[in-house]
C-alpha positions as CSV (number, residue, x, y, z in Angstrom):
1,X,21.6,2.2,-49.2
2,X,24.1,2.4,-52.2
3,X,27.2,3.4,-51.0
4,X,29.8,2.2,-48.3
5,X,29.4,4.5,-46.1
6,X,25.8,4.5,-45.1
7,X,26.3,0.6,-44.8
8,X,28.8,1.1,-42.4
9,X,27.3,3.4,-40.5
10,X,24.1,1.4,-40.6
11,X,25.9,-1.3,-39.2
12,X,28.0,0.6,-36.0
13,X,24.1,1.5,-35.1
14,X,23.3,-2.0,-35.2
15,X,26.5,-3.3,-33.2
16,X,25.4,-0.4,-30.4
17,X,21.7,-1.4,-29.9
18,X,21.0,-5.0,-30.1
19,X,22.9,-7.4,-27.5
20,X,26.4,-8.8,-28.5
21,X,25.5,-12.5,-29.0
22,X,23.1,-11.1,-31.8
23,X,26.0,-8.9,-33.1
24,X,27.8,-12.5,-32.9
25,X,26.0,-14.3,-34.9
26,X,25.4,-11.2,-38.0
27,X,28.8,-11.3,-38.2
28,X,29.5,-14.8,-38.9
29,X,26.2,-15.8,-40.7
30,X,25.7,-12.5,-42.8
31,X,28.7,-10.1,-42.3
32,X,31.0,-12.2,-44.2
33,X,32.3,-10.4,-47.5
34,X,30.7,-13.7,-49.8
35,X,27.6,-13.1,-48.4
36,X,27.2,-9.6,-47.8
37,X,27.7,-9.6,-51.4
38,X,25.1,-11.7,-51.9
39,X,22.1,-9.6,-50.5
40,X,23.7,-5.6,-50.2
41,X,23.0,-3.1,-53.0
42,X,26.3,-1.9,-52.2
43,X,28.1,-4.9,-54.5
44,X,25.0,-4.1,-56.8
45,X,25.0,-0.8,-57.7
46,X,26.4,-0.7,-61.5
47,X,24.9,-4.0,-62.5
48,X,21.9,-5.0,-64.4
49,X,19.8,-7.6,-62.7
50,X,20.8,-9.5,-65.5
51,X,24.3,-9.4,-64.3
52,X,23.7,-11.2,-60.7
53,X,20.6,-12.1,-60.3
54,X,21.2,-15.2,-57.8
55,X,17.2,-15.5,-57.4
56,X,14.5,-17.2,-59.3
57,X,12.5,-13.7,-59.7
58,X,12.9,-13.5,-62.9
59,X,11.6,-17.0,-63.9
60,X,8.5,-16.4,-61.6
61,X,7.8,-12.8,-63.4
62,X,8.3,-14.5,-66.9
63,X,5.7,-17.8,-65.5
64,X,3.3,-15.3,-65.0
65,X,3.4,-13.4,-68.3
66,X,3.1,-17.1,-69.9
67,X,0.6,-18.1,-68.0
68,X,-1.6,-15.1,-67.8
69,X,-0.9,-13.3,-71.2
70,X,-0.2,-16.5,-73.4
71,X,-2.3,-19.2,-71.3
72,X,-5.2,-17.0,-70.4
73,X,-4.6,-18.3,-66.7
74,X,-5.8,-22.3,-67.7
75,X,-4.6,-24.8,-65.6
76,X,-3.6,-28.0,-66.5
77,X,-2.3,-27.3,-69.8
78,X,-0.8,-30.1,-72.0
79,X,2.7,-30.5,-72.8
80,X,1.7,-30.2,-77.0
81,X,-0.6,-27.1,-76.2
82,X,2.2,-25.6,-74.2
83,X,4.6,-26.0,-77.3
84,X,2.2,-25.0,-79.6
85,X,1.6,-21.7,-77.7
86,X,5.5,-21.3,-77.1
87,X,6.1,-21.7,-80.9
88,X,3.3,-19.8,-82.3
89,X,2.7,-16.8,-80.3
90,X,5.0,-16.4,-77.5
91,X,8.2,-16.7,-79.8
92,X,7.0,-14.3,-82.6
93,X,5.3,-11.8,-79.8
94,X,9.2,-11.2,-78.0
95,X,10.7,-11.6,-82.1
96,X,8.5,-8.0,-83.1
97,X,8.9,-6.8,-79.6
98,X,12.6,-6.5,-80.0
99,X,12.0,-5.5,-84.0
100,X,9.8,-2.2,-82.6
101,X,12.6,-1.1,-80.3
102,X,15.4,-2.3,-82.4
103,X,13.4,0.4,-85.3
104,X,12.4,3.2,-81.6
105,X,8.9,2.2,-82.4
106,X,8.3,0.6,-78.4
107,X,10.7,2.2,-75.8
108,X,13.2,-0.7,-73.9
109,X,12.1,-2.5,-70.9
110,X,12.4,-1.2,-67.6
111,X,15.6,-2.9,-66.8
112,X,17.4,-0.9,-70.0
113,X,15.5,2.4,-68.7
114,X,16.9,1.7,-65.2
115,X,20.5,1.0,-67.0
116,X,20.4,4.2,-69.0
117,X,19.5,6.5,-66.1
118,X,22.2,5.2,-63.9
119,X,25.0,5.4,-66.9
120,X,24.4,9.0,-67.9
């Protein structure tokens, strides 16, 4: 739901079927303005997630590429063999990914596809 008045809408449905001290309590713990900003696609709809991304999802997705793409899944790395890894081959592999799309050789990342369908 993208647009104000679904949300609204969406919400009178709410207000009518669930009892009022449950209506209470949406509207002062997640009805507020600050907060419905905070988790509605309606503030979101023309930003990137690199715009307001108020989560840690991002970190987590780029933990797993490390350690699953980079760290072939080992545990218990060392600090030195993490920085050696970080400095060799993740570094350089991100430096010629951004050379290939810089040159259109390698197509952008999903979050620059989902930007250029939305702005044409």
């Amino acid at each position: 739901m993208e647009n104000w008045e679904d949300f609204d809408a969406a919400w009178d449905q709410i207000k009518q079927t669930v009892p009022d001290t449950f209506v209470k309590y949406l509207k002062e713990t997640w009805m507020k303005d600050k907060v419905v900003a905070m988790w509605s696609t309606v503030y979101r709809g023309s930003c990137s997630i690199f715009e307001i991304c108020d989560t840690n999802i991002l970190v987590e997705a780029w933990h797993h590429v490390l350690k699953w793409k980079f760290l072939l899944g080992k545990r218990n790395r060392r600090i030195e063999l993490l920085v050696h890894t970080l400095v060799e081959w993740v570094v350089p592999y991100y430096a010629l990914k951004q050379q290939r799309q810089d040159l259109n050789f390698e197509g952008p990342d999903i979050e620059i596809k989902k930007w250029i369908d939305i702005h044409k």
